[in-house]
N, C-alpha and C positions, 0 to 999 in steps of 0.2 A: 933324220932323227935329231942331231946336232942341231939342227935350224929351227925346231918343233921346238927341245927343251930350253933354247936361246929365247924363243920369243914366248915360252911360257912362264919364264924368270920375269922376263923385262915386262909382262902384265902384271906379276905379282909386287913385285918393286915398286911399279907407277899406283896400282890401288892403294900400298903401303904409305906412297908421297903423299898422297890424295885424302887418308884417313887421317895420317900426321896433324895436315895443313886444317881439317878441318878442324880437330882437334882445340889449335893453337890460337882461333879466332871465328868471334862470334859475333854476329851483327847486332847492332845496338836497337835498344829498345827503348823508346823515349817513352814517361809516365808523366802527363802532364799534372803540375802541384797546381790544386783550386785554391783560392787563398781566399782567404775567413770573409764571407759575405757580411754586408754591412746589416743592422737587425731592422727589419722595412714596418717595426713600430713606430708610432708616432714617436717624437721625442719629446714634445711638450703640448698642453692642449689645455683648453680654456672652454668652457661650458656658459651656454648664454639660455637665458631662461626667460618665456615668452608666453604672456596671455593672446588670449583667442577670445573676448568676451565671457560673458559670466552665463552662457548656453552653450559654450561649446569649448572642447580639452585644447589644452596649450599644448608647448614643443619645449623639449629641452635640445640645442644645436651644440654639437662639439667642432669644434674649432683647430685646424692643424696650426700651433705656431711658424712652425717651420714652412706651411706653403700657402696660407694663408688664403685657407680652403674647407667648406664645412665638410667636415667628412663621416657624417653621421647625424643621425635625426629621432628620436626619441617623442612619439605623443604620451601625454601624459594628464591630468585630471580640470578640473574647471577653477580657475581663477590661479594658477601656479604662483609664488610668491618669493622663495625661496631656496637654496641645492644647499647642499652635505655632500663632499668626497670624504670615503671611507676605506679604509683598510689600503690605504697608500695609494689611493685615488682608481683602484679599480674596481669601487661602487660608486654610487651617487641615490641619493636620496632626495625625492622633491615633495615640500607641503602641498597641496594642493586644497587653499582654503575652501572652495564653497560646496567640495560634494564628499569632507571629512575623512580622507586617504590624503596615503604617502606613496609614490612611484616610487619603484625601484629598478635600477638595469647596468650593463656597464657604459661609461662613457666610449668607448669606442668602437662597443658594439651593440647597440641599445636593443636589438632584440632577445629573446622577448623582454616586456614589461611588466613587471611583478606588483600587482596593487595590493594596498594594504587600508584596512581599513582601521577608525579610530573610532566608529560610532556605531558597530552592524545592528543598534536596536532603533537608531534615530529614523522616524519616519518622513522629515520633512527637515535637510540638511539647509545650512549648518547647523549642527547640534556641537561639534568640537571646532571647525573651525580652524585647524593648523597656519602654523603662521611661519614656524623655523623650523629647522634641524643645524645638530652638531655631533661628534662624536670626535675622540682620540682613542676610541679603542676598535679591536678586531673584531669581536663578536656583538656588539649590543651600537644602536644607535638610538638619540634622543631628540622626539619632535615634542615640540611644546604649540599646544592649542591652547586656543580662548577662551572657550568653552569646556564643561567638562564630559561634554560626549549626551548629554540630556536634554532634550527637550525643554527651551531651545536656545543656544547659543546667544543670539542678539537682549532678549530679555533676561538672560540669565546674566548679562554683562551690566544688563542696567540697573538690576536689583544689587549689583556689585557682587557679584559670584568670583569665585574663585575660576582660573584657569586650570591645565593640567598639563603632564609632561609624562609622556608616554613611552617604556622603553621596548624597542623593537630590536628581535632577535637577526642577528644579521645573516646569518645562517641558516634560520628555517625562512625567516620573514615575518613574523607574526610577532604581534606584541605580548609581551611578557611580565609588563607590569605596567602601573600607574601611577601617579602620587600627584596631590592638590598642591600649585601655587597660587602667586598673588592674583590680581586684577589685571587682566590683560597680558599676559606676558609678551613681549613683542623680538627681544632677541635669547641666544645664551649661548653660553662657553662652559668648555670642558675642560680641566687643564690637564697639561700635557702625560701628567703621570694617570688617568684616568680617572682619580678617586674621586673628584669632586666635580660638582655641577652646578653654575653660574644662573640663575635664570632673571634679567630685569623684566619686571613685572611696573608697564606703565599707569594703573592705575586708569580711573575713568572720567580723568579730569578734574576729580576732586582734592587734588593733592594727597590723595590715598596710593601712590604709588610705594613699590618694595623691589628687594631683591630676596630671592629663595635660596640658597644654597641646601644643598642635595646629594647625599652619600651616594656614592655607584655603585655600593655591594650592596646595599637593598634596599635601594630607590627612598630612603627616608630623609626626610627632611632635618635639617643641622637647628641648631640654636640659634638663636636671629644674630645677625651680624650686630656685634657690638661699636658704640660710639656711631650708630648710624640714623641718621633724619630722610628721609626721603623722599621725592613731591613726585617726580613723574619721570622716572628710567629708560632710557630706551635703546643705549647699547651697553653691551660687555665683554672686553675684550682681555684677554691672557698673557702673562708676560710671556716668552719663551722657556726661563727656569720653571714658572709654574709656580714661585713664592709672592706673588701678588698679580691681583685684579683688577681692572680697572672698571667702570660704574660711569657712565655718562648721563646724569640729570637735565633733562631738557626745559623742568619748572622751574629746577635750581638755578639751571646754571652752572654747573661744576662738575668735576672729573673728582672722583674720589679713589681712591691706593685703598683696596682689603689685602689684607696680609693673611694669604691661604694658611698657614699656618695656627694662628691666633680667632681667622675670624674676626678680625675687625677693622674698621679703620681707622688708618697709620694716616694718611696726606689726603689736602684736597685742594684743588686748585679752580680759581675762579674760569670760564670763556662762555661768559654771557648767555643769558638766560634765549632759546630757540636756537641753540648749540641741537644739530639731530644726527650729526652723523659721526665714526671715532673708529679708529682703523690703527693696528698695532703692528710699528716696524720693526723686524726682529733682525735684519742687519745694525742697525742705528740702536736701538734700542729706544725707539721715541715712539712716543701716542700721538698721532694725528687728529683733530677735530676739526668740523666745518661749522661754520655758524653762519645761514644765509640771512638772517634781520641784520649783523652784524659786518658783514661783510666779510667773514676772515675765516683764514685759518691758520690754530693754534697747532705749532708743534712740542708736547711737551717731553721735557728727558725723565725717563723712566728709571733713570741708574738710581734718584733717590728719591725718597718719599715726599720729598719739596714739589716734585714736578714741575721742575723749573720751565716758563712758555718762552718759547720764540714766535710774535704775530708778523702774517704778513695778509695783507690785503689784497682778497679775492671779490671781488663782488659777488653777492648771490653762487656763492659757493654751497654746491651740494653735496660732493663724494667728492674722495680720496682715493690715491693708490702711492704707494713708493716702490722705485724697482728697486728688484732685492741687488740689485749691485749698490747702493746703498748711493747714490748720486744725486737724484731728482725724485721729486713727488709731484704726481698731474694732479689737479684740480678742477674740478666739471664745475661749471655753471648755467644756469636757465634765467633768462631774462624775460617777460611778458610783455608783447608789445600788440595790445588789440585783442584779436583771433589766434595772432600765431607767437611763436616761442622761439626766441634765438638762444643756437647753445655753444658753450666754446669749451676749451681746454684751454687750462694756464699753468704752463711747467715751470715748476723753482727748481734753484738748488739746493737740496738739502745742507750743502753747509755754511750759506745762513738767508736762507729762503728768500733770496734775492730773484728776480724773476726772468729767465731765459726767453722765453717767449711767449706768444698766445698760439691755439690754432681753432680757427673756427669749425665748428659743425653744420652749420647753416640754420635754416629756418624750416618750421613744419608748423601744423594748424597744431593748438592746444587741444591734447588727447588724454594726457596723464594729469596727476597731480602736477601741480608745480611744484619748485623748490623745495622737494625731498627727493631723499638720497635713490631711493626706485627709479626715479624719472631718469637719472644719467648715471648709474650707477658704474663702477672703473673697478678694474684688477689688471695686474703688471703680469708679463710671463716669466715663468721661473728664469728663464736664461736672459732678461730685461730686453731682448729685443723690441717688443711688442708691448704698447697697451691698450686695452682693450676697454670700452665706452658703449655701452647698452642704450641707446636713446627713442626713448617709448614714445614719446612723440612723433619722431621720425621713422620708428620702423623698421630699424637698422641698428649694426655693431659698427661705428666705426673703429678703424684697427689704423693705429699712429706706431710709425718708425721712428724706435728712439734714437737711430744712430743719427740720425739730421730732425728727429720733431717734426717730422711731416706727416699727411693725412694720405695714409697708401691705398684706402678700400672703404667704399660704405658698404659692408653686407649685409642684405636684405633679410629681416625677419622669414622663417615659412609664410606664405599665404594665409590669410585668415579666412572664418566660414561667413563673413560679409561680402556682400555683391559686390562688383566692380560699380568703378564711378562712372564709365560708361557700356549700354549692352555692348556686348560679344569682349570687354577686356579684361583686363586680370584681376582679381580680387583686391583688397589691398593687403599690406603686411602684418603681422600680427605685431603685439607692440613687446620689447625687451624691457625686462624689469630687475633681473638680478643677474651680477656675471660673477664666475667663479675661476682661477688659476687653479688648474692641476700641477700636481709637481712637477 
């Protein structure tokens, strides 16, 4: 019995050691920490806008800055011309002049495509005729046609009709108002505070060109801009503050300063009459102009109503762009030689347009106009890596690395609905005519 309650002790004891010990330690449990995934959005993107013929819908292509890679593709209506980024560039808006709509979709994700029309009584398009879009607000955007939606566009332009500017509801899609500007309107600006609306109105060649200014609370038209002459308009671009305009006359010849405020003009500065293209650096605070009879391009400073120019010579200079790091501004040109069209790039410094280098584009058969700003049209990406060259000739975007100025990628237009050059091969490209930098 002694040996029983001995060894029924020494069991209760050892489970006793046994519950202690477990007690006193716990085997470790590892929880692995996932650390904050990087956000797999593009970072910056660039939209290249591209005819197909006047029988068949273009393409609007979005562009990854960062991999330099289309990664989206957008169809959209017949003769494309123009884009609008909207609501902090998570719309996009294209004219589509010859069948009187406007696409709408997001750039990085273009399905579906929302059309809008500008003429649904027109029997035999163009009857409006769209040519731009702009907008600095959330809910409304504004395209400006050539026509005023009436049977029909072309004749109603020769009789010297008025144009129109359409405002479209961003939100539902559908237009919500209209209001009459000049002859031809061909570009316009909004400035930054929303209230007002820029529209140059080039006229029909008769030295009858205007600018419209345009209230955005209900689409009415302002008092004519005072102290103003006008022959034939054809860009208008916004300070960054929003308290002055600028007016690029291509019969004149001159860059004229309105003072949002007053409505009138304050400064005007001479850069030769066939001046067509003017592009607003809001690092620098300078207005760029091309003038390709002239060769040049004017940089003017915008800090005072002097507009004071710095020239540098560009040959047959078309389009502009400056990187928003405020360093350089590229310079496209088109040369005609025969059948085909050589096209370059020519980088300055912006601080005193001294020339860094050229880079060429090569050569393609003459497709487009020549020597406007369409044919090679350029936008910088927001983080200046990249600029980007639409060449409608060629068929392609090329995309130049600013960190050396060299030529990294010709990217190919979408295919167009024209046959190949030979049976069983590939179509050819459809041609780029407008590129746009998303933020």
């Amino acid at each position: 019995m002694k040996l029983l309650r001995a060894a029924r002790l020494s069991g209760v004891l050892l489970l006793l050691l046994i519950c202690t010990a477990c007690g006193d330690y716990y085997r470790p449990v590892a929880n692995p920490q996932v650390p904050i995934q990087p956000n797999p959005a593009v970072s910056h993107q660039v939209l290249v806008i591209s005819g197909n013929g006047t029988n068949n819908p273009g393409a609007s292509t979005t562009i990854d800055v960062s991999g330099d890679t289309a990664i989206s593709q957008a169809t959209v209506g017949l003769v494309p011309v123009s884009a609008a980024l909207v609501q902090s560039g998570t719309r996009v808006f294209v004219p589509n002049s010859l069948d009187d709509t406007v696409s709408t979709f997001s750039p990085g994700t273009p399905t579906p495509v929302t059309t809008i029309s500008l003429a649904p009584v027109c029997s035999a398009p163009p009857c409006a005729m769209p040519v731009f879009a702009a907008s600095t607000e959330l809910a409304t955007a504004y395209v400006a046609s050539v026509g005023d939606g009436k049977e029909n566009a072309q004749v109603h332009v020769a009789n010297g009709g008025n144009g129109m500017v359409s405002a479209i509801s961003i939100i539902n899609n559908v237009v919500t108002n209209t209001v009459a500007v000049g002859i031809n309107p061909v570009t316009m600006v909004e400035i930054p505070d929303g209230q007002t609306l820029y529209v140059a109105n080039q006229g029909n060649g008769a030295g009858n060109g205007s600018v419209t200014s345009i209230n955005t609370i209900d689409l009415s038209p302002n008092p004519p801009i005072a102290n103003a002459v006008w022959n034939s308009p054809v860009w208008v671009v916004s300070r960054s503050d929003g308290q002055r305009v600028y007016v690029l006359d291509k019969g004149a010849g001159s860059v004229s300063a309105i003072n949002t405020f007053s409505n009138a003009v304050v400064g005007s500065v001479a850069v030769g009459i066939g001046a067509g293209y003017m592009t607003y650096d809001p690092t620098l605070n300078r207005v760029y102009v091309t003038n390709p009879v002239a060769g040049q391009l004017f940089s003017l400073d915008a800090s005072t109503d002097a507009l004071t120019p710095t020239v540098a010579q560009v040959a047959n200079a078309v389009s502009a762009a400056a990187t928003p790091d405020g360093t350089r501004v590229y310079v496209s040109s088109a040369a005609v030689n025969g059948k085909n069209v050589s096209a370059q790039v020519t980088v300055l410094r912006t601080a005193d347009l001294s020339l860094k280098t050229t880079i060429s584009l090569g050569s393609a058969p003459v497709l487009c106009a020549t020597k406007t700003w369409s044919e090679l049209d350029l936008a910088a990406a927001a983080d200046s890596t990249r600029v980007y060259v639409g060449n409608c000739d060629a068929g392609n975007t090329a995309i130049i690395q600013t960190s050396n100025d060299t030529l990294v990628l010709k990217m190919p237009a979408p295919l167009s609905a024209l046959p190949p050059a030979t049976p069983g091969g590939t179509p050819p490209p459809q041609n780029p005519v407008f590129v746009l930098a998303g933020p």
